[in-house]
C-alpha positions as CSV (number, residue, x, y, z in Angstrom):
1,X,0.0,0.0,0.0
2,X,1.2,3.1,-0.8
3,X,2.2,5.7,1.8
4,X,0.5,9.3,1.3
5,X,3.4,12.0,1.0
6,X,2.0,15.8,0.8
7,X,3.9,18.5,-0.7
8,X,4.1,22.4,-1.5
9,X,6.7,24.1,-3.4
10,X,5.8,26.9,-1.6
11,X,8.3,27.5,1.2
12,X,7.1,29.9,3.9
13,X,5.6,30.0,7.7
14,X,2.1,29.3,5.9
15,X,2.9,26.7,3.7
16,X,4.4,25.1,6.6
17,X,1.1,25.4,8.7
18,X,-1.0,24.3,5.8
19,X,1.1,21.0,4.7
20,X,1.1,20.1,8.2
21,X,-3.1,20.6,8.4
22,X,-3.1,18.4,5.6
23,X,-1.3,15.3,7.7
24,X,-5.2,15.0,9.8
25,X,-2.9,14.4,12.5
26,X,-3.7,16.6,16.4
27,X,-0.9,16.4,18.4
28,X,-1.6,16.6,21.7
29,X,0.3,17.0,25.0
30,X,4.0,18.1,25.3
31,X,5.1,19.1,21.9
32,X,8.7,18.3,20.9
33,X,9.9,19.7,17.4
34,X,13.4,18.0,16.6
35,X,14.9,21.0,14.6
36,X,19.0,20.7,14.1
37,X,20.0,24.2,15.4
38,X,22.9,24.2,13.1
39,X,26.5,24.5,13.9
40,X,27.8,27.9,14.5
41,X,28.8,29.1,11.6
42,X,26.4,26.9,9.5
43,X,24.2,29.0,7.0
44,X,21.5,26.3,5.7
45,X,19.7,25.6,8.8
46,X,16.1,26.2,9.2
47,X,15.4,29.7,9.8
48,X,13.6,31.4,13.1
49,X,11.3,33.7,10.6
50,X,10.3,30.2,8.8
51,X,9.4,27.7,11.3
52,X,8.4,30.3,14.6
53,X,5.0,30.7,13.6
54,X,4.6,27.0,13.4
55,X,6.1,26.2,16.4
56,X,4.3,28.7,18.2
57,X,0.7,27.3,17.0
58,X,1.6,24.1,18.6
59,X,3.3,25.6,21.7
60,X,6.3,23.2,20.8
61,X,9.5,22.9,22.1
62,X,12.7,22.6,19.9
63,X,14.0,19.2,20.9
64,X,18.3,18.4,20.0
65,X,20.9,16.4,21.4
66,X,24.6,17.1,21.6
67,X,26.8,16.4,18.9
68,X,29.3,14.0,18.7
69,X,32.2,15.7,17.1
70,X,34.1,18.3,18.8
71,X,32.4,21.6,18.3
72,X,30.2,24.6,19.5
73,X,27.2,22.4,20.3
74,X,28.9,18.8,22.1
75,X,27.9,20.2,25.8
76,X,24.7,21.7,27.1
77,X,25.7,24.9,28.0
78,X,27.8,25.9,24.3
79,X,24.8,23.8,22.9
80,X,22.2,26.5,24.4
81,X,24.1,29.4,23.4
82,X,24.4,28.4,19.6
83,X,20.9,28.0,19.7
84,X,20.2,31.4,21.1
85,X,22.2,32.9,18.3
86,X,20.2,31.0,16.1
87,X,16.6,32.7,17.2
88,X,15.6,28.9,18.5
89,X,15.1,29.8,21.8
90,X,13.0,32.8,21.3
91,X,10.4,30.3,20.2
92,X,7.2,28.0,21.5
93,X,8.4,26.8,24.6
94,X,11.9,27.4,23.8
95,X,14.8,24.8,23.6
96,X,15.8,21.2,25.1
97,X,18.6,20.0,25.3
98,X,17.5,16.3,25.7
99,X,20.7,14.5,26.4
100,X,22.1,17.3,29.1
101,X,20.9,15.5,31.8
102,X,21.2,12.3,30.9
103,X,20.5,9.5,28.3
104,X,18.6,5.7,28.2
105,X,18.7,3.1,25.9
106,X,16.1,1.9,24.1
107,X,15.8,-1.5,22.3
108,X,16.8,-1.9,18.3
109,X,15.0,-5.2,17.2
110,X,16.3,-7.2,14.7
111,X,19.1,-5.0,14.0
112,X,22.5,-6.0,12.2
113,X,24.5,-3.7,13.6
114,X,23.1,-2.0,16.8
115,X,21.1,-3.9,19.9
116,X,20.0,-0.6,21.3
117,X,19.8,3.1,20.6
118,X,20.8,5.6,23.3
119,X,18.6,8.5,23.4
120,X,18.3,11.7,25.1
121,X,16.4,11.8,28.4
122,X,14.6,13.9,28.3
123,X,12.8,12.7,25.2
124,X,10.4,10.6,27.4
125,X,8.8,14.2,28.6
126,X,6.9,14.5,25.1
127,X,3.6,12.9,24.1
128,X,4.0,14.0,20.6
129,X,6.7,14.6,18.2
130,X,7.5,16.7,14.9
131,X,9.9,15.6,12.5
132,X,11.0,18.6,11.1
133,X,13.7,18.1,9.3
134,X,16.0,20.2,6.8
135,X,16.9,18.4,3.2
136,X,20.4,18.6,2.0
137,X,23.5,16.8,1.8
138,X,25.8,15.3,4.4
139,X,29.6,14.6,4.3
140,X,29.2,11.2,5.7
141,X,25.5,10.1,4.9
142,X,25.1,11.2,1.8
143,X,21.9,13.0,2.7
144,X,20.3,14.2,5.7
145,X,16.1,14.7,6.0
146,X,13.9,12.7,8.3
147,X,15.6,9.1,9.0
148,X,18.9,11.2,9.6
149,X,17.4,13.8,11.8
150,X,15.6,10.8,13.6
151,X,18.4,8.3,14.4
152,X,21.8,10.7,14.7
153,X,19.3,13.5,15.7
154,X,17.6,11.8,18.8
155,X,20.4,10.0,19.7
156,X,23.1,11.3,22.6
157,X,26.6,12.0,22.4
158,X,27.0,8.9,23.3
159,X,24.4,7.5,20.8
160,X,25.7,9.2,18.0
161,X,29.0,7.0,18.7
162,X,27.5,4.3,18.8
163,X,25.8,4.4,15.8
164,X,28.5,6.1,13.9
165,X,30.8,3.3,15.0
166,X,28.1,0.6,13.4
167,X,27.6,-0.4,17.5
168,X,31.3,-0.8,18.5
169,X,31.9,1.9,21.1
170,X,29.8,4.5,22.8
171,X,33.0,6.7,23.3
172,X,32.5,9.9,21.1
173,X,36.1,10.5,21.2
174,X,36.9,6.5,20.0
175,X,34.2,6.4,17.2
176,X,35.9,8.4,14.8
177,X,38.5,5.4,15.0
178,X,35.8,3.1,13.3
179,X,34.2,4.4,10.0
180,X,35.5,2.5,7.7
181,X,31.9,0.3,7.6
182,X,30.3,2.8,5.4
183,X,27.1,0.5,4.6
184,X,27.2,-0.5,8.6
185,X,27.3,3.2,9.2
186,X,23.7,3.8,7.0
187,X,22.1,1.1,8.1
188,X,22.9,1.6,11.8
189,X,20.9,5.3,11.1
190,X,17.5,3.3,9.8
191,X,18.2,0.8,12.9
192,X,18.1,3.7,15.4
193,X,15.3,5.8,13.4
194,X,13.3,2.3,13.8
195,X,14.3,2.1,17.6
196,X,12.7,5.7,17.7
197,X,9.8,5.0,16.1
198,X,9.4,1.9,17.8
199,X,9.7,3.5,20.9
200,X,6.7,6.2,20.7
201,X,4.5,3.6,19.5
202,X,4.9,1.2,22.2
203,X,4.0,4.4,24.6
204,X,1.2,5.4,22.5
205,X,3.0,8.8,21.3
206,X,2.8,10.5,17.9
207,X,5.0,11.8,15.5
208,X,5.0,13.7,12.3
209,X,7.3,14.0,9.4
210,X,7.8,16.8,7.5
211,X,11.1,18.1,5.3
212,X,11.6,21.5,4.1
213,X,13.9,21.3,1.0
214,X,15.7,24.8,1.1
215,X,19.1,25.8,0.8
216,X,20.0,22.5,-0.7
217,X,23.8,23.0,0.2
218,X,26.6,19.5,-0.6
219,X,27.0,19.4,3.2
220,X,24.7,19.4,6.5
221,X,24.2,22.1,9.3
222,X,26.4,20.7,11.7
223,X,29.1,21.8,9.5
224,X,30.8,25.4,10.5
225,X,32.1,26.3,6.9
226,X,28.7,24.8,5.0
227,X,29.1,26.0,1.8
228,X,26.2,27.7,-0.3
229,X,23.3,25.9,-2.1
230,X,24.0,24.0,-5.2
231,X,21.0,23.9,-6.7
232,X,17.4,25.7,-6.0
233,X,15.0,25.3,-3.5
234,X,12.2,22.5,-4.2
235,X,9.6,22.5,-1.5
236,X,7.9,20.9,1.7
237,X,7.2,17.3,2.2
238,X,5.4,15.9,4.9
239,X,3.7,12.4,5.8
240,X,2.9,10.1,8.5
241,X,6.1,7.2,6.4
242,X,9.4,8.8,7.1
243,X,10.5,6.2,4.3
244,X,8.5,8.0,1.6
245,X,9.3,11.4,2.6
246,X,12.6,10.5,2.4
247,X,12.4,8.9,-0.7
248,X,10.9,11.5,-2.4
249,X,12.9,14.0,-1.3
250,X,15.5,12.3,-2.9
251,X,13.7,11.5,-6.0
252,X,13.0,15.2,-6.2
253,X,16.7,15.7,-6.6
254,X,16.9,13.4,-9.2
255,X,14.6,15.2,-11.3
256,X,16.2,18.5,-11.2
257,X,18.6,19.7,-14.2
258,X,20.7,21.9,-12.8
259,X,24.4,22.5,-12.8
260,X,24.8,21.3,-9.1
261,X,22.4,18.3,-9.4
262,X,25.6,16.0,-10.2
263,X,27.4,17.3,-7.7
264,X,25.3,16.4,-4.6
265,X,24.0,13.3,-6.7
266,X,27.6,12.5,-6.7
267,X,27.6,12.9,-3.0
268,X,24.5,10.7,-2.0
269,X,25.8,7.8,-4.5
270,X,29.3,7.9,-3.3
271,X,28.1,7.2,0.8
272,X,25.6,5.0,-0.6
273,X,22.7,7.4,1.0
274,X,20.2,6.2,-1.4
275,X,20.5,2.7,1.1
276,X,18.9,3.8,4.2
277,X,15.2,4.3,2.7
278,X,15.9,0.6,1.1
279,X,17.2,-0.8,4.2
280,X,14.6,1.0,7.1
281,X,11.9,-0.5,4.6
282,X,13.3,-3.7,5.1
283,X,13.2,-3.0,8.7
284,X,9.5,-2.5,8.3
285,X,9.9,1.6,9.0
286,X,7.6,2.3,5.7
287,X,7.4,2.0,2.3
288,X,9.4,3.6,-0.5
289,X,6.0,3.2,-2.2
290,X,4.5,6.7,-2.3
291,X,1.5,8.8,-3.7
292,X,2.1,12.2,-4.0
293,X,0.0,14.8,-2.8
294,X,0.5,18.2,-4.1
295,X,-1.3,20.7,-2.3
């Protein structure tokens, strides 16, 4: 059966609001939005005078987890103060830092690589969840949208190890030691986005996926010298599948015939990113299969 993915190629706080009305989906309770704040110095993350309005209507908070790498955002404190810069904080119910006071582990079943996920704690406060994810490249996935910003996103300092490593250390300074498993490393993402998902549902929480496909740079927000867009803007998706929104966010850049379409086709291909909508299917995540819904 085919998953429903929306989409707009309209990109602006109404569009936003509008795709999102089209999901028939009330969140309810404690709103968490996981936005990636964006390294300081990144240009491509999504903007305060974009996504405010619709974080405000729900009364959200912005939900992120430390990073891995060494940087402006790896403790809580640095973390808070990017996202000030940022205008996150000046938003719904401001920002959380979900792994600054602590992490658990939740289960990965039937995974190949991980046998848990380690998640921020505070990530059990919220009854219902946004996906809101940017689209664009990654250095080291390939891509980055909703399966990304759900597994690495979600995940602690620690987690992000872990699943960097494909499930051999939790040591953020030691992973870096072990990426030469470059399949491992994608499929250890849809293993952890699965853990996530698997999680909420067991507890009876919602979440929501939606991908705002803007500033399409080569490499992601957590990178301080991102360099600028390489080809144009595209649109919103959104849909209840984070399979399908993925996949056709990436079949959206495989349509477009521009000069930088090679270039960050080149980059997906190259870190086998196209794998982790073919392998979280496998999983059972969702379905590649997708109607799309322009609205």
């Amino acid at each position: 059966m085919k998953s429903k993915v929306y989409f707009t190629k309209e990109i602006n706080s109404e569009s936003l609001i509008k795709i999102y009305k089209a999901l028939g989906i009330e969140l309810k309770g404690n709103i968490g939005i996981k936005v990636s704040t964006g390294e300081d110095g990144a240009k491509g993350y999504l903007k305060k005078e974009l996504i405010k309005p619709f974080v405000d209507m729900l009364d959200g908070t912005i939900i992120e987890c430390n990073t891995a790498y060494p940087g402006a955002r790896n403790t809580k404190e640095e973390h808070l103060d990017v996202a000030r810069k940022h205008g996150f904080c000046d938003m719904g119910r401001g920002v959380d830092i979900m792994d600054g006071d602590g992490e658990f582990k939740i289960p990965v079943h039937n995974g190949k690589h991980l046998k848990y996920d380690i998640i921020g704690k505070n990530f059990s406060k919220y009854d219902s969840i946004v996906n809101l994810a940017h689209g664009k490249g990654h250095a080291m996935g390939g891509f980055g949208a909703n399966l990304k910003n759900q597994s690495i996103g979600i995940a602690s300092r620690n987690g992000k190890a872990y699943i960097h490593s494909c499930g051999i250390t939790e040591d953020p300074d030691e992973c870096w030691n072990h990426t030469d498993n470059q399949v491992g490393f994608i499929e250890s993402m849809a293993e952890a986005a699965l853990a996530v998902a698997d999680y909420l549902k067991e507890n009876n929480k919602k979440i929501i996926y939606i991908t705002v496909a803007n500033n399409i740079s080569l490499d992601c927000d957590c990178d301080a010298h991102q360099g600028d867009p390489v080809i144009d803007d595209i649109g919103i998706f959104a849909s209840l599948d984070p399979v399908a929104n993925d996949e056709a966010f990436l079949d959206a850049i495989w349509k477009t015939h521009e000069d930088g379409t090679d270039s960050i086709k080149e980059r997906i291909d190259t870190r086998y990113g196209r794998h982790i909508t073919e392998y979280a299917e496998s999983l059972g995540l969702g379905t590649r299969d997708y109607e799309l819904i322009e609205i």
